[in-house]
PDB file of N, CA, C and O in Angstrom, chain B, residues numbered from 101:
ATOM      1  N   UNK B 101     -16.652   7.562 -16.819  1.00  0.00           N
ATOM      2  CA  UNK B 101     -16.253   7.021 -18.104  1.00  0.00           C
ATOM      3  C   UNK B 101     -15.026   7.762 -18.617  1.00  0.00           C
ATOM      4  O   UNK B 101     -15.076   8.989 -18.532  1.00  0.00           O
ATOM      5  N   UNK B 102     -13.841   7.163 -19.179  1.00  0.00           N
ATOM      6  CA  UNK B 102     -12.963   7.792 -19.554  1.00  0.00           C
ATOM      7  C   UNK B 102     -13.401   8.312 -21.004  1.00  0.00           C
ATOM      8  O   UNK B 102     -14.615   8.357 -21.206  1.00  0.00           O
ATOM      9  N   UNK B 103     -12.467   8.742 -22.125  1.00  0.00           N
ATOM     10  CA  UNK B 103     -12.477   9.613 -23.160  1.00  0.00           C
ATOM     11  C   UNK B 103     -13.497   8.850 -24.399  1.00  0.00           C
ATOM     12  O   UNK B 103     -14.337   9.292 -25.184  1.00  0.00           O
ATOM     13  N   UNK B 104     -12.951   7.513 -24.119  1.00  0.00           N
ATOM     14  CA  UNK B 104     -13.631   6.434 -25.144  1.00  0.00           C
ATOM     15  C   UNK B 104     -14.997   5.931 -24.469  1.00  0.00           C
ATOM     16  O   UNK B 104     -15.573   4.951 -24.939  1.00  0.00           O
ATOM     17  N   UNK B 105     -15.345   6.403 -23.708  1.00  0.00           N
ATOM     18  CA  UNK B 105     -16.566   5.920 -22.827  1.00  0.00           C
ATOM     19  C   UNK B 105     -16.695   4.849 -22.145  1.00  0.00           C
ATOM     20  O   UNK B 105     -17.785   4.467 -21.718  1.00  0.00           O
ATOM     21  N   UNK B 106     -15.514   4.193 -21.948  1.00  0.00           N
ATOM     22  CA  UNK B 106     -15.198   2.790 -20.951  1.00  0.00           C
ATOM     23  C   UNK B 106     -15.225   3.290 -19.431  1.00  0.00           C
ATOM     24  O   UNK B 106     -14.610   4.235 -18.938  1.00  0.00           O
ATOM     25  N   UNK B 107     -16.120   2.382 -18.822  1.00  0.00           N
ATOM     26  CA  UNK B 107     -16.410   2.731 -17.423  1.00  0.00           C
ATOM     27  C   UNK B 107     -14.910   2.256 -16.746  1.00  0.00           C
ATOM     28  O   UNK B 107     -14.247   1.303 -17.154  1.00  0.00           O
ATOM     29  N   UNK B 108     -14.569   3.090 -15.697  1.00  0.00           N
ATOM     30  CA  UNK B 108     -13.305   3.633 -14.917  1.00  0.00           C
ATOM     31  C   UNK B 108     -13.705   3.084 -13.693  1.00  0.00           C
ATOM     32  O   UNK B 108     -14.778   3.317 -13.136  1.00  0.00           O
ATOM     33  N   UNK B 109     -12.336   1.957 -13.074  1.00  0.00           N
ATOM     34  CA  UNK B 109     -13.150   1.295 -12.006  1.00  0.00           C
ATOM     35  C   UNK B 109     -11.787   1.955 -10.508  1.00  0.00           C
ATOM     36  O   UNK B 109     -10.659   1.616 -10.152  1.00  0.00           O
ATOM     37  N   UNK B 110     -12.862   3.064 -10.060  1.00  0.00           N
ATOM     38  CA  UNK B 110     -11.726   3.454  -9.260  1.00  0.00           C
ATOM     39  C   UNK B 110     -12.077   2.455  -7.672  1.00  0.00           C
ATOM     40  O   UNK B 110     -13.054   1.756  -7.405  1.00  0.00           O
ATOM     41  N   UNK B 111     -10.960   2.732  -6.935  1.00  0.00           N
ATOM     42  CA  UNK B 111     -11.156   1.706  -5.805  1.00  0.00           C
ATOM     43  C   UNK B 111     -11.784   3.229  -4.231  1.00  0.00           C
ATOM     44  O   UNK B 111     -12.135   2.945  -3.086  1.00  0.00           O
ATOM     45  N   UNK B 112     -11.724   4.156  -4.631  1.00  0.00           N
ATOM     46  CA  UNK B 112     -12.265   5.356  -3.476  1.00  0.00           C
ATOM     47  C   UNK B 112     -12.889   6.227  -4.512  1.00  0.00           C
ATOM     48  O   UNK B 112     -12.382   6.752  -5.503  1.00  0.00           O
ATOM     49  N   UNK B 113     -14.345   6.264  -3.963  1.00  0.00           N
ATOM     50  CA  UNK B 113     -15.190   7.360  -4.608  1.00  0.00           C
ATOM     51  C   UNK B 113     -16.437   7.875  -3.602  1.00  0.00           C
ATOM     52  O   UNK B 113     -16.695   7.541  -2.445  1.00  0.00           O
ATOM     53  N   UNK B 114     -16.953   8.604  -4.300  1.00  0.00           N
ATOM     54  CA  UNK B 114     -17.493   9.459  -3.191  1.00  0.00           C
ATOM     55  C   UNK B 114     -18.838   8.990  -3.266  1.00  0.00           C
ATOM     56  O   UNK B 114     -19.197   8.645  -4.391  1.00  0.00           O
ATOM     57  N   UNK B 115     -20.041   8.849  -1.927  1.00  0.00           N
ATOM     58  CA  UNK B 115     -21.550   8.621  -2.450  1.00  0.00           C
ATOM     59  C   UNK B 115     -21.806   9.044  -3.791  1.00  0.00           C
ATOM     60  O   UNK B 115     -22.560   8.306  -4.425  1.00  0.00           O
ATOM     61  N   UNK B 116     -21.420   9.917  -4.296  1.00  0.00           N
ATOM     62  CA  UNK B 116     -22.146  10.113  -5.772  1.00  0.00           C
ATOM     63  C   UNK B 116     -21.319   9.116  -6.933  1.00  0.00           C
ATOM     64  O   UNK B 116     -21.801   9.021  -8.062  1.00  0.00           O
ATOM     65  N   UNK B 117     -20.334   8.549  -6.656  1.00  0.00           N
ATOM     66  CA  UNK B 117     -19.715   7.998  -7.474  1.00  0.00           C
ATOM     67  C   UNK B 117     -18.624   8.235  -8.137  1.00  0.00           C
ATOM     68  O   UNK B 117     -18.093   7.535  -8.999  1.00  0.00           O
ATOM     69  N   UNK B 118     -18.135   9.762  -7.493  1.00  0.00           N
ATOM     70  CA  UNK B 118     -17.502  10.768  -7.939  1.00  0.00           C
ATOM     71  C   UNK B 118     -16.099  10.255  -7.328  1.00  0.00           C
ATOM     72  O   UNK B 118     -15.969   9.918  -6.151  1.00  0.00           O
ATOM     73  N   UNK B 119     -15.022  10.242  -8.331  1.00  0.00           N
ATOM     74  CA  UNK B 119     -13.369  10.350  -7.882  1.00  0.00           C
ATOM     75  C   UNK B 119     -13.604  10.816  -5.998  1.00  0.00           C
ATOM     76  O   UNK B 119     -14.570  11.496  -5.650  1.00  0.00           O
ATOM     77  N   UNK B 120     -12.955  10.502  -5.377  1.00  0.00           N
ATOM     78  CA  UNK B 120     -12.801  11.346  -3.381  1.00  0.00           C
ATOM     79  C   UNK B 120     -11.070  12.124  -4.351  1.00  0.00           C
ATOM     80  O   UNK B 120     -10.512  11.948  -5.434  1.00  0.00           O
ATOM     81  N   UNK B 121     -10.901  12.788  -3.384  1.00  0.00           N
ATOM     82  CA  UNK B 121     -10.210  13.810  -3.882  1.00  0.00           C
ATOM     83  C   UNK B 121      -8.539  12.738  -2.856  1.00  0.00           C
ATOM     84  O   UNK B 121      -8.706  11.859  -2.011  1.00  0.00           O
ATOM     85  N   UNK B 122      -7.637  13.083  -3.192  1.00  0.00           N
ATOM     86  CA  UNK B 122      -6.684  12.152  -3.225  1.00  0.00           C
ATOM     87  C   UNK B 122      -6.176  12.498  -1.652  1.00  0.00           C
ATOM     88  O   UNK B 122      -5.624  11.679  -0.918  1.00  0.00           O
ATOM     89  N   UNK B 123      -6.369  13.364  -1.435  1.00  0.00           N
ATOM     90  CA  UNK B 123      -5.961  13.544  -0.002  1.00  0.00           C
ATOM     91  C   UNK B 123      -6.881  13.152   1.265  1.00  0.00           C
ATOM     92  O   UNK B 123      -6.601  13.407   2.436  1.00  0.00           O
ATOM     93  N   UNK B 124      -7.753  12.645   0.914  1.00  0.00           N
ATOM     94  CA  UNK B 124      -9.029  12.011   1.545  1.00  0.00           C
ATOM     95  C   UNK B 124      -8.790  11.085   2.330  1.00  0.00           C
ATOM     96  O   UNK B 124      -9.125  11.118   3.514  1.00  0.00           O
ATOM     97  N   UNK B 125      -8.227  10.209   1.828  1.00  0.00           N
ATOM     98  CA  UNK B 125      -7.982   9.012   2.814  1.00  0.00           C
ATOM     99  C   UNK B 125      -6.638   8.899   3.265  1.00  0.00           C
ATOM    100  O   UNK B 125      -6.261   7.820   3.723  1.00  0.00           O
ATOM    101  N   UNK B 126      -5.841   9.901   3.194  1.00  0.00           N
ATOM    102  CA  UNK B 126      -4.157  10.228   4.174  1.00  0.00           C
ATOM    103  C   UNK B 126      -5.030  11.005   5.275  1.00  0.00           C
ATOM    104  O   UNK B 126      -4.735  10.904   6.466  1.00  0.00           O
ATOM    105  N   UNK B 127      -5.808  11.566   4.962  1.00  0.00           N
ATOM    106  CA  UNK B 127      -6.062  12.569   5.712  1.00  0.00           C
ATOM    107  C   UNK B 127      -7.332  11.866   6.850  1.00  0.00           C
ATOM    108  O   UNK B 127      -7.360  12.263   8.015  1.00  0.00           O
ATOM    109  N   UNK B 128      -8.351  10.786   6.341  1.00  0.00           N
ATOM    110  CA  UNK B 128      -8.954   9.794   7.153  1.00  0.00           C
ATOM    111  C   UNK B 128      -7.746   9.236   7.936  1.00  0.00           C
ATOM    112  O   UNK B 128      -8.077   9.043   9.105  1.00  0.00           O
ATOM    113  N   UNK B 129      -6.927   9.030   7.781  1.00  0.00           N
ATOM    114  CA  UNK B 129      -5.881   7.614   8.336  1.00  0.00           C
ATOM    115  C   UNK B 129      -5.624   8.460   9.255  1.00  0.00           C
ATOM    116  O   UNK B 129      -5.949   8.093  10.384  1.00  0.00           O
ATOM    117  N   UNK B 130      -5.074   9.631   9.147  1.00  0.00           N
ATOM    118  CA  UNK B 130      -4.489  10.539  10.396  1.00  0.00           C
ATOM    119  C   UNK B 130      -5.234  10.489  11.454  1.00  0.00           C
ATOM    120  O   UNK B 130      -4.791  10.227  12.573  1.00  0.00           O
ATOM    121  N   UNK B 131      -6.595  10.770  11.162  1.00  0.00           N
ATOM    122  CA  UNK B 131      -7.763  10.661  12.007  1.00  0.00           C
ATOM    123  C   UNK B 131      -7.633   9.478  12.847  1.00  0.00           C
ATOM    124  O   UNK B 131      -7.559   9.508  14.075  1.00  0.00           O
ATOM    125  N   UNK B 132      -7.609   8.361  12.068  1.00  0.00           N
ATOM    126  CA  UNK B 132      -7.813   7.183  12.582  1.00  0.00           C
ATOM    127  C   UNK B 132      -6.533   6.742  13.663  1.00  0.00           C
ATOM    128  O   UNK B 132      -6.747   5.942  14.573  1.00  0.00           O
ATOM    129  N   UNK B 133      -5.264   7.331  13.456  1.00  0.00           N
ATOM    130  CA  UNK B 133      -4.038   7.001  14.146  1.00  0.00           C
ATOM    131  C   UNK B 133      -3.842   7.497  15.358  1.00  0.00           C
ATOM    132  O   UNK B 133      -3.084   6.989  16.184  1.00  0.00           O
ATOM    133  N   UNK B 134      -4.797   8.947  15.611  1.00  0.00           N
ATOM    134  CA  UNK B 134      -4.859  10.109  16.424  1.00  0.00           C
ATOM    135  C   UNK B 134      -5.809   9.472  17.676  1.00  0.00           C
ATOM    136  O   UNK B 134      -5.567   9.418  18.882  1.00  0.00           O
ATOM    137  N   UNK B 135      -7.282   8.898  16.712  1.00  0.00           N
ATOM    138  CA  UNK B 135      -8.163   8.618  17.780  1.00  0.00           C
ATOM    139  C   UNK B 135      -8.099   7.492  18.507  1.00  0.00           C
ATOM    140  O   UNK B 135      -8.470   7.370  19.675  1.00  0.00           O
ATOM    141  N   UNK B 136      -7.466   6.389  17.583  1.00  0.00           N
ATOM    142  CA  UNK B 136      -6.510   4.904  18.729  1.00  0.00           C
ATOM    143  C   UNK B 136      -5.104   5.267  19.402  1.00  0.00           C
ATOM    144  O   UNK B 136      -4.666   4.504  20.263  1.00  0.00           O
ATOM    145  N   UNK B 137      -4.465   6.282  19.075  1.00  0.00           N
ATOM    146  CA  UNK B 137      -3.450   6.556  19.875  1.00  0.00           C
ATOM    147  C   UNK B 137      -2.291   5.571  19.084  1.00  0.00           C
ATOM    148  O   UNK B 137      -1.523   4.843  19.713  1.00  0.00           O
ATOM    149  N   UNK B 138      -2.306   5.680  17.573  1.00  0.00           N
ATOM    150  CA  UNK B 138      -1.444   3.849  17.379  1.00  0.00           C
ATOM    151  C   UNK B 138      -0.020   5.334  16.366  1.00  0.00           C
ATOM    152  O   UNK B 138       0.025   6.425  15.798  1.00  0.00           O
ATOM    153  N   UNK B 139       1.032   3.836  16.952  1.00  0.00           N
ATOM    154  CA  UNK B 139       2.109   4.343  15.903  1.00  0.00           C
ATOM    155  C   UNK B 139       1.728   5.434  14.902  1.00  0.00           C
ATOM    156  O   UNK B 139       0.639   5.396  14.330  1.00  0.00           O
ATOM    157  N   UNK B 140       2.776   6.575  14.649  1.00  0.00           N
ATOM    158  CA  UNK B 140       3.154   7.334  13.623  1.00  0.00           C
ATOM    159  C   UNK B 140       3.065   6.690  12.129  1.00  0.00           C
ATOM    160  O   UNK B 140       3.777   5.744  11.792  1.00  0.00           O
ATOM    161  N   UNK B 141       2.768   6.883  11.862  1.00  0.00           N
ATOM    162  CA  UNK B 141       2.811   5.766  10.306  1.00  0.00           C
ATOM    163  C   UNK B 141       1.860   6.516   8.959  1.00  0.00           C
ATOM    164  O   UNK B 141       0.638   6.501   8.815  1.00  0.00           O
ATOM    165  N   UNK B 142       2.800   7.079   8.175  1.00  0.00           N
ATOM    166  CA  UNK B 142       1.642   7.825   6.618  1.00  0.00           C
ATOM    167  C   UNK B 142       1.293   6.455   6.708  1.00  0.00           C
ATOM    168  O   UNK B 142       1.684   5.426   7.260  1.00  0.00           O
ATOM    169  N   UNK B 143      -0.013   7.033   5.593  1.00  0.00           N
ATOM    170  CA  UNK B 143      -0.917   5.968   4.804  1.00  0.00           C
ATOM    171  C   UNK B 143       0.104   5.207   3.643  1.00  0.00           C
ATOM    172  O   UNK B 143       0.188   4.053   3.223  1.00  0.00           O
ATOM    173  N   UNK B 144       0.644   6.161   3.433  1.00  0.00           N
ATOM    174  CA  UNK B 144       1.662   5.300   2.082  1.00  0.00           C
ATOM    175  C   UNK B 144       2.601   4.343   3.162  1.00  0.00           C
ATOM    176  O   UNK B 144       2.799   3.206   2.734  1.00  0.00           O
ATOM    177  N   UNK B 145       3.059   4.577   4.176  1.00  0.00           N
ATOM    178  CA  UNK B 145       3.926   3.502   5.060  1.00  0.00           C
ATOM    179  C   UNK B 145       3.417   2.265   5.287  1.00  0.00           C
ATOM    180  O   UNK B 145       4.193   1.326   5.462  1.00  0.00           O
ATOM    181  N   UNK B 146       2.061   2.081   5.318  1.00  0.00           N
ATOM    182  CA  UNK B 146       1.592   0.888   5.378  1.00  0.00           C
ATOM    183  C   UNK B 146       2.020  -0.222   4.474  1.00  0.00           C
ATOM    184  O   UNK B 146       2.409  -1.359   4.744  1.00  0.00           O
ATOM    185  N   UNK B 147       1.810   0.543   3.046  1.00  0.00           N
ATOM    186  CA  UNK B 147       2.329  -0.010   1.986  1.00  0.00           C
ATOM    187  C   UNK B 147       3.939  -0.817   2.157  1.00  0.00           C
ATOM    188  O   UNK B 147       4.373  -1.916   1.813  1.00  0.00           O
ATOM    189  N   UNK B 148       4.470   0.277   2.814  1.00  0.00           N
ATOM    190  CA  UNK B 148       5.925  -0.619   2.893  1.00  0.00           C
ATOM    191  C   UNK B 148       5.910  -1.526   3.971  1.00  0.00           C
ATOM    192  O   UNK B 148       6.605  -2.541   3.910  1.00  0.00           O
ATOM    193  N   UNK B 149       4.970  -1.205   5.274  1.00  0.00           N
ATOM    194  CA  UNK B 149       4.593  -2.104   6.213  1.00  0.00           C
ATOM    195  C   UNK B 149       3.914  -3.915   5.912  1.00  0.00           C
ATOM    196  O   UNK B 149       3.873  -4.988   6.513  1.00  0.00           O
ATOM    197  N   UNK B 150       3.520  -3.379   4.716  1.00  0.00           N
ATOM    198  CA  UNK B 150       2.542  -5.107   4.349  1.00  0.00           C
ATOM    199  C   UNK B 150       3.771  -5.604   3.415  1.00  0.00           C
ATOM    200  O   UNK B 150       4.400  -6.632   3.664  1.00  0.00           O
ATOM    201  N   UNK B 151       4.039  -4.763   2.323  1.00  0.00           N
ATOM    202  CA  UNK B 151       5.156  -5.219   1.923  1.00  0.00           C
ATOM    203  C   UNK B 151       6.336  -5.785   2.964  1.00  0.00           C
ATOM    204  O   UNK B 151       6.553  -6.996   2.918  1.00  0.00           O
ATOM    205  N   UNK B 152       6.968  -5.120   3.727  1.00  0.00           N
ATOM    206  CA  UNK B 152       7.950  -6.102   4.611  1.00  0.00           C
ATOM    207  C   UNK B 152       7.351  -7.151   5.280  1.00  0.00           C
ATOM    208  O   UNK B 152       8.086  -8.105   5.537  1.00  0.00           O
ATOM    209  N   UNK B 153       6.345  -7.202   5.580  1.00  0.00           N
ATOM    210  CA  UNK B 153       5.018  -8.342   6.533  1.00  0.00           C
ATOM    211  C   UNK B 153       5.653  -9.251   5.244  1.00  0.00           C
ATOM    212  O   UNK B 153       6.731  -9.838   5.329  1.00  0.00           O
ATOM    213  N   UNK B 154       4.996  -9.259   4.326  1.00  0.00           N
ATOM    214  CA  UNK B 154       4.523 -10.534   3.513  1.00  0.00           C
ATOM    215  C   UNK B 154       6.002 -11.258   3.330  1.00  0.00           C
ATOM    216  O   UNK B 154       6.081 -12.486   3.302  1.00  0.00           O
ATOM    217  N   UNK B 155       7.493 -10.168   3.174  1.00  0.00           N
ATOM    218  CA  UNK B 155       8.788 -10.732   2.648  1.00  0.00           C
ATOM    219  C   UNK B 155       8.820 -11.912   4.352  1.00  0.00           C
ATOM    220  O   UNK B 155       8.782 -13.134   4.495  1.00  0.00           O
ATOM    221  N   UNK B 156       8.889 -10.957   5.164  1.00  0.00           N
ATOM    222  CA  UNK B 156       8.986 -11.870   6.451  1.00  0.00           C
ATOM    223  C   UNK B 156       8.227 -13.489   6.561  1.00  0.00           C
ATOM    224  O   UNK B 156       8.667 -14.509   7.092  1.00  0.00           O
ATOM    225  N   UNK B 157       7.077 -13.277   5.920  1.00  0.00           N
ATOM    226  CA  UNK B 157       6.392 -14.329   6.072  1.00  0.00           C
ATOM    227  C   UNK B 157       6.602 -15.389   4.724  1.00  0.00           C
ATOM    228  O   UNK B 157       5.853 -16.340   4.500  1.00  0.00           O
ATOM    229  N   UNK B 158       7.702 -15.038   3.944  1.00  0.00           N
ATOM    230  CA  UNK B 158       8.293 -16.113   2.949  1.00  0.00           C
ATOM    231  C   UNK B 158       7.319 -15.875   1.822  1.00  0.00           C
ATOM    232  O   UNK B 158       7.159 -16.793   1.018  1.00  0.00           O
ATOM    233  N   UNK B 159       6.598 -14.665   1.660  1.00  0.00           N
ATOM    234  CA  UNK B 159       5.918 -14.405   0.158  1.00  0.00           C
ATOM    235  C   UNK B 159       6.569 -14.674  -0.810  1.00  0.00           C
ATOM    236  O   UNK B 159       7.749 -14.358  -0.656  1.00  0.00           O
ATOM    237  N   UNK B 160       6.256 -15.301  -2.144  1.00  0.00           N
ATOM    238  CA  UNK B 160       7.276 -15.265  -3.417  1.00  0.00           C
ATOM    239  C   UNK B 160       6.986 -13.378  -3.940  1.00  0.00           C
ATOM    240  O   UNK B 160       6.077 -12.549  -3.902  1.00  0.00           O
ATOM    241  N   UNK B 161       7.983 -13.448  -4.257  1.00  0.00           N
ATOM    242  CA  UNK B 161       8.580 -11.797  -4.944  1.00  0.00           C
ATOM    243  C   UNK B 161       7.415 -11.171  -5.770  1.00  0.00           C
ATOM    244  O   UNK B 161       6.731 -10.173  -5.537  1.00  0.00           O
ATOM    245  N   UNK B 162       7.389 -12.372  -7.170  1.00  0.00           N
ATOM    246  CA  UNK B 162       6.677 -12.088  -7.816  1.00  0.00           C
ATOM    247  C   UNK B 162       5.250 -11.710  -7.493  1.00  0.00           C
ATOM    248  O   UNK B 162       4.722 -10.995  -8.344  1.00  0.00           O
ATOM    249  N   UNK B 163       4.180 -12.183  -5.972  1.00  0.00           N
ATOM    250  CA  UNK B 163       3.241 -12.041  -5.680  1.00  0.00           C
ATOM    251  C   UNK B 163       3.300 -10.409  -5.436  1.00  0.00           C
ATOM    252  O   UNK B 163       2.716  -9.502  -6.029  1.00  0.00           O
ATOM    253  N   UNK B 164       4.211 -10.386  -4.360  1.00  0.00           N
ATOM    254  CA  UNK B 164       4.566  -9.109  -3.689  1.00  0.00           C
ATOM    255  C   UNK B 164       3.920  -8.075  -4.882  1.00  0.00           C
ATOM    256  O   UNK B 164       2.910  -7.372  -4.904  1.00  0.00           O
ATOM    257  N   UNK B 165       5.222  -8.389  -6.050  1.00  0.00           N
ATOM    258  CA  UNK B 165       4.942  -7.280  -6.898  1.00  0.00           C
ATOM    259  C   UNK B 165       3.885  -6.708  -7.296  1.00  0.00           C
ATOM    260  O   UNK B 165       3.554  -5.546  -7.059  1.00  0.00           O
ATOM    261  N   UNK B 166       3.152  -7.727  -8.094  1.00  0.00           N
ATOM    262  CA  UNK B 166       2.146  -7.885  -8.835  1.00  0.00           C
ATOM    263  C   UNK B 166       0.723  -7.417  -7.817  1.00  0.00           C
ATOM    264  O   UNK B 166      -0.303  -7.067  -8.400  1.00  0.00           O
ATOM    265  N   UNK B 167       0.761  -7.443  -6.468  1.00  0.00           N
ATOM    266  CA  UNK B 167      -0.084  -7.081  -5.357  1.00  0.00           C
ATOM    267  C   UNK B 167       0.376  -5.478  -5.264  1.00  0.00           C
ATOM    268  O   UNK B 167      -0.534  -4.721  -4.927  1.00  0.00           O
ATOM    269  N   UNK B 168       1.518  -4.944  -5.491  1.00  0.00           N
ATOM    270  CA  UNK B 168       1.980  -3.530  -5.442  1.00  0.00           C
ATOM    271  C   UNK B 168       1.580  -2.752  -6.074  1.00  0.00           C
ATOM    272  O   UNK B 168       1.454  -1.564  -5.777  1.00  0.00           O
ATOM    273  N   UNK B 169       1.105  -3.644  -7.774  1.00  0.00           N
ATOM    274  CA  UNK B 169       0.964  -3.299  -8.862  1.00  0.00           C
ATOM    275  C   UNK B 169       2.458  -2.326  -9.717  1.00  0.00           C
ATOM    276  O   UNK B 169       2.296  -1.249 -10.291  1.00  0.00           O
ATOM    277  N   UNK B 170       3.959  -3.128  -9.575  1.00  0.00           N
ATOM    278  CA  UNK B 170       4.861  -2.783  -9.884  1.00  0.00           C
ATOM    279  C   UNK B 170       5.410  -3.614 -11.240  1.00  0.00           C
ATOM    280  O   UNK B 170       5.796  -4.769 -11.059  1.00  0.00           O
ATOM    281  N   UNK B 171       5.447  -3.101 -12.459  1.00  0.00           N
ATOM    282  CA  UNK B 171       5.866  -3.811 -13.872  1.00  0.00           C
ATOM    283  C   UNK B 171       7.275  -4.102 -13.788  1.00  0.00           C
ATOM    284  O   UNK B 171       7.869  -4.371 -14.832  1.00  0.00           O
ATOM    285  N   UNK B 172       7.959  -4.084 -12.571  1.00  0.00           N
ATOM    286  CA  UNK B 172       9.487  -4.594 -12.629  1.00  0.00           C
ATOM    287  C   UNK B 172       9.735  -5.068 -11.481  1.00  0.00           C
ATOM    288  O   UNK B 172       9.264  -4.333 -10.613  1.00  0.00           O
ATOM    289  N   UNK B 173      10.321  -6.067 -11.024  1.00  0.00           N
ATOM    290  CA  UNK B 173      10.242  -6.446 -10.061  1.00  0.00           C
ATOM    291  C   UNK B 173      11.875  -5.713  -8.941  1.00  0.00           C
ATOM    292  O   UNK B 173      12.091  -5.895  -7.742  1.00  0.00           O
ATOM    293  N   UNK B 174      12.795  -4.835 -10.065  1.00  0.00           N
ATOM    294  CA  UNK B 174      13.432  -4.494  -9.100  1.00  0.00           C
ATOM    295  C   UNK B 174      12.667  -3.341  -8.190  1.00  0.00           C
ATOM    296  O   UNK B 174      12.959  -2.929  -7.067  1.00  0.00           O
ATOM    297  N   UNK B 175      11.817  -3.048  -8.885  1.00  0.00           N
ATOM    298  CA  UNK B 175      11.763  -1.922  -7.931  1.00  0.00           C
ATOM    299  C   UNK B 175      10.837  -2.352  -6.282  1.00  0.00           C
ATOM    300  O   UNK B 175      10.491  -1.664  -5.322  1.00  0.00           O
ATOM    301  N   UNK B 176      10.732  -3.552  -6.558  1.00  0.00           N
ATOM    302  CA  UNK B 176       9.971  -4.014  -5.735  1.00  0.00           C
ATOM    303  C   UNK B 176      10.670  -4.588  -4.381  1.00  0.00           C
ATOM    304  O   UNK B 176      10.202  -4.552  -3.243  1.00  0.00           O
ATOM    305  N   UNK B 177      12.157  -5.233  -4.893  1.00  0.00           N
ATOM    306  CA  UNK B 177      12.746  -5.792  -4.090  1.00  0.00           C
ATOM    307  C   UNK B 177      14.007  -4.262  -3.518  1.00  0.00           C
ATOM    308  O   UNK B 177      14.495  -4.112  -2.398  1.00  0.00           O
ATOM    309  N   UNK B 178      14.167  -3.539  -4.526  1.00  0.00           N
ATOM    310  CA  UNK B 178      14.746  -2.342  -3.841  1.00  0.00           C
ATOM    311  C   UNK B 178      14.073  -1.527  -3.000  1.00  0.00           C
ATOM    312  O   UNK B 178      14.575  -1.102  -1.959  1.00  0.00           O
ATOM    313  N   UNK B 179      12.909  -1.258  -3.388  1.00  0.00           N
ATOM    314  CA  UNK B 179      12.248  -0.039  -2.662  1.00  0.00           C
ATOM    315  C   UNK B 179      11.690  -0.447  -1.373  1.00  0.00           C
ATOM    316  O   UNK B 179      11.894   0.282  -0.403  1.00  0.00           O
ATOM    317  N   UNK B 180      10.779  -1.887  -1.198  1.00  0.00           N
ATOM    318  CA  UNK B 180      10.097  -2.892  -0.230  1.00  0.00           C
ATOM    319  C   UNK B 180      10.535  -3.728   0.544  1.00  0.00           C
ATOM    320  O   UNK B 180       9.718  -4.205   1.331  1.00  0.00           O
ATOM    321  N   UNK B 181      11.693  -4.118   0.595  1.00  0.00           N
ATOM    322  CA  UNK B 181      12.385  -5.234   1.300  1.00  0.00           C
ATOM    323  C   UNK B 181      12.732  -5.004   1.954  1.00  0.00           C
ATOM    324  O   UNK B 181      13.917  -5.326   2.035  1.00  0.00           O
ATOM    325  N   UNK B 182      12.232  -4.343   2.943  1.00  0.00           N
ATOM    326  CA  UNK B 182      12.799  -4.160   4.628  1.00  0.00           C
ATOM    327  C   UNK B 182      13.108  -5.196   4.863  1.00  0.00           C
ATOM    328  O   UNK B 182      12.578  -6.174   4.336  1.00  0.00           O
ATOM    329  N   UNK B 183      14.217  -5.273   5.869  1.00  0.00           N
ATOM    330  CA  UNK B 183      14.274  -6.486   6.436  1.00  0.00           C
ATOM    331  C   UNK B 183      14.007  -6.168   7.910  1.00  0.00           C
ATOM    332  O   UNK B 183      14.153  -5.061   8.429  1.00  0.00           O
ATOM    333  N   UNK B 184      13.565  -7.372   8.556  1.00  0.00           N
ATOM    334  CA  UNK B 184      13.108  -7.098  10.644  1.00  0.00           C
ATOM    335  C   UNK B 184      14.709  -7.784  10.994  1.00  0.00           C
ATOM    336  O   UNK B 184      15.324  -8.520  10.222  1.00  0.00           O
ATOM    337  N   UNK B 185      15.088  -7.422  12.085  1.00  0.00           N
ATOM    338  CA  UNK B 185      15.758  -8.093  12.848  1.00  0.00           C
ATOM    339  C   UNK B 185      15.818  -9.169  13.042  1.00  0.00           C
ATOM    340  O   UNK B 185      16.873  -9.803  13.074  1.00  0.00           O
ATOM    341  N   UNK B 186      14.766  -9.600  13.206  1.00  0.00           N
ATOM    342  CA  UNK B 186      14.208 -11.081  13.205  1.00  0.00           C
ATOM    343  C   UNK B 186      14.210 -12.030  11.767  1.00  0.00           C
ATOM    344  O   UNK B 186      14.048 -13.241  11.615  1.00  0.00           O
ATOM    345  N   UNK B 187      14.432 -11.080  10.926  1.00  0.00           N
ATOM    346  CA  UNK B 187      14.392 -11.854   9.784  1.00  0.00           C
ATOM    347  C   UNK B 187      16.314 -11.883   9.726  1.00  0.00           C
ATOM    348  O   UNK B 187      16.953 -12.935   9.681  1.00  0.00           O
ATOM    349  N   UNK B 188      16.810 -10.783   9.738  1.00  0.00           N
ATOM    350  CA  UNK B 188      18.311 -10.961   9.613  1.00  0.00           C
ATOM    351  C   UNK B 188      18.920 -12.283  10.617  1.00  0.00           C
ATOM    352  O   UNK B 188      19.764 -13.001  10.081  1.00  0.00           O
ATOM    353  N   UNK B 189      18.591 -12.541  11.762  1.00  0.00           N
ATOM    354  CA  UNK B 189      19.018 -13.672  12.830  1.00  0.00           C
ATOM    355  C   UNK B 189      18.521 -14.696  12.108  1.00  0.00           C
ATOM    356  O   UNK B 189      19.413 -15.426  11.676  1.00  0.00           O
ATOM    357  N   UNK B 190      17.096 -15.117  11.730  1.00  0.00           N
ATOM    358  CA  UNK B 190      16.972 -16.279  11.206  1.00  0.00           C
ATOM    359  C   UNK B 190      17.451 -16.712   9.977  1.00  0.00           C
ATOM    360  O   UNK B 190      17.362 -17.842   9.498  1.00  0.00           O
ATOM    361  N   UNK B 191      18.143 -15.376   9.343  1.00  0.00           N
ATOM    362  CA  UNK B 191      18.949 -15.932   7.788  1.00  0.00           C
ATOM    363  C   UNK B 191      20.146 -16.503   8.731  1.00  0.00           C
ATOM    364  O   UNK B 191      21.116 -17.066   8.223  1.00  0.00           O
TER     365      UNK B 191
END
């Protein structure tokens, strides 16, 4: 419950219900990258990974954002917009 006693809806918590401590799941992912043998990639890279996925696949902007949870949309199209190779040839 935060200060006003409104229940706090976090998306990673621990069996007890408790906040997981923030390095928890960078630190699962490593695990997970190590034991499939897959690409180098932080946990936060994914983020820019689905983000360039979705631009490739003709997402509108505004979804992108609002899925980022970003209140401006430049920062969405500056920071996220990788472009593939494949996307530069087919422009």
């Amino acid at each position: 419950l935060d200060k006003d006693n409104n229940p706090i809806n976090l998306l990673f918590v621990k069996s007890n219900g408790f906040p997981s401590h923030p390095d928890s799941m960078s630190n699962r992912w490593k695990e997970i990258v190590k034991r499939f043998n897959l690409p180098l990639l932080t946990f936060h890279g994914l983020r820019h990974t689905y983000a360039s996925y979705m631009i490739s696949k003709n997402v509108n902007f505004k979804i992108i954002q609002e899925q980022l949870g970003h209140t401006d949309i430049k920062q969405t199209l500056n920071t996220y917009s990788h472009l593939t190779e494949q996307d530069k040839i087919k422009a």
